[in-house]
C-alpha positions, 0 to 999 in steps of 0.5 A: 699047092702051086708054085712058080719061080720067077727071076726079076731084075728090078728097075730099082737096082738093075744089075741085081738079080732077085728070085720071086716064089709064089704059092698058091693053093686054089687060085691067086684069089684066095690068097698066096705066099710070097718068097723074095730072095737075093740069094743072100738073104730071104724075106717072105710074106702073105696076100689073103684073099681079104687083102686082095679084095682090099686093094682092088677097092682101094684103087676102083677096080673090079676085083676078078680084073686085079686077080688077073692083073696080078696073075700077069705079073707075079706068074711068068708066061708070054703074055707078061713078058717085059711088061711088068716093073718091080722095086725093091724097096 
């Protein structure tokens, strides 16, 4: 299993600092867990790969280029740096 571990600031609330875990097995297509945590509390949660298939036709988008477009976001490297926003709701 694969894990990345991400900081985030989100534009939400800023000042607050949030830890993104995310868990994978053979690619973030098939599916992953999510870890969010501020620290104080813990909230966790799935993506299958039926939910993912979903959402990339929900909003009319081949499904490869949003499992690429997730892997940008949720992963940290350079080229997804300062590009992504989240919010905490």
């Amino acid at each position: 299993m694969e894990k990345t571990l991400n900081r985030i600031h989100p534009v939400s609330d800023p000042q607050a600092t949030y830890f993104l875990q995310v868990s994978w097995e053979k690619d973030l297509g098939a599916g992953f867990g999510l870890l969010l945590s501020d620290c104080q509390y813990v909230w966790t949660g799935t993506v299958s790969e039926a939910d993912i298939s979903r959402e990339a036709a929900d909003i009319e988008m081949d499904r490869e280029k949003y499992v690429e477009e997730l892997r940008k976001a949720l992963i940290p490297g350079a080229e997804s740096a300062g590009k992504y926003n989240f919010v905490i709701t």
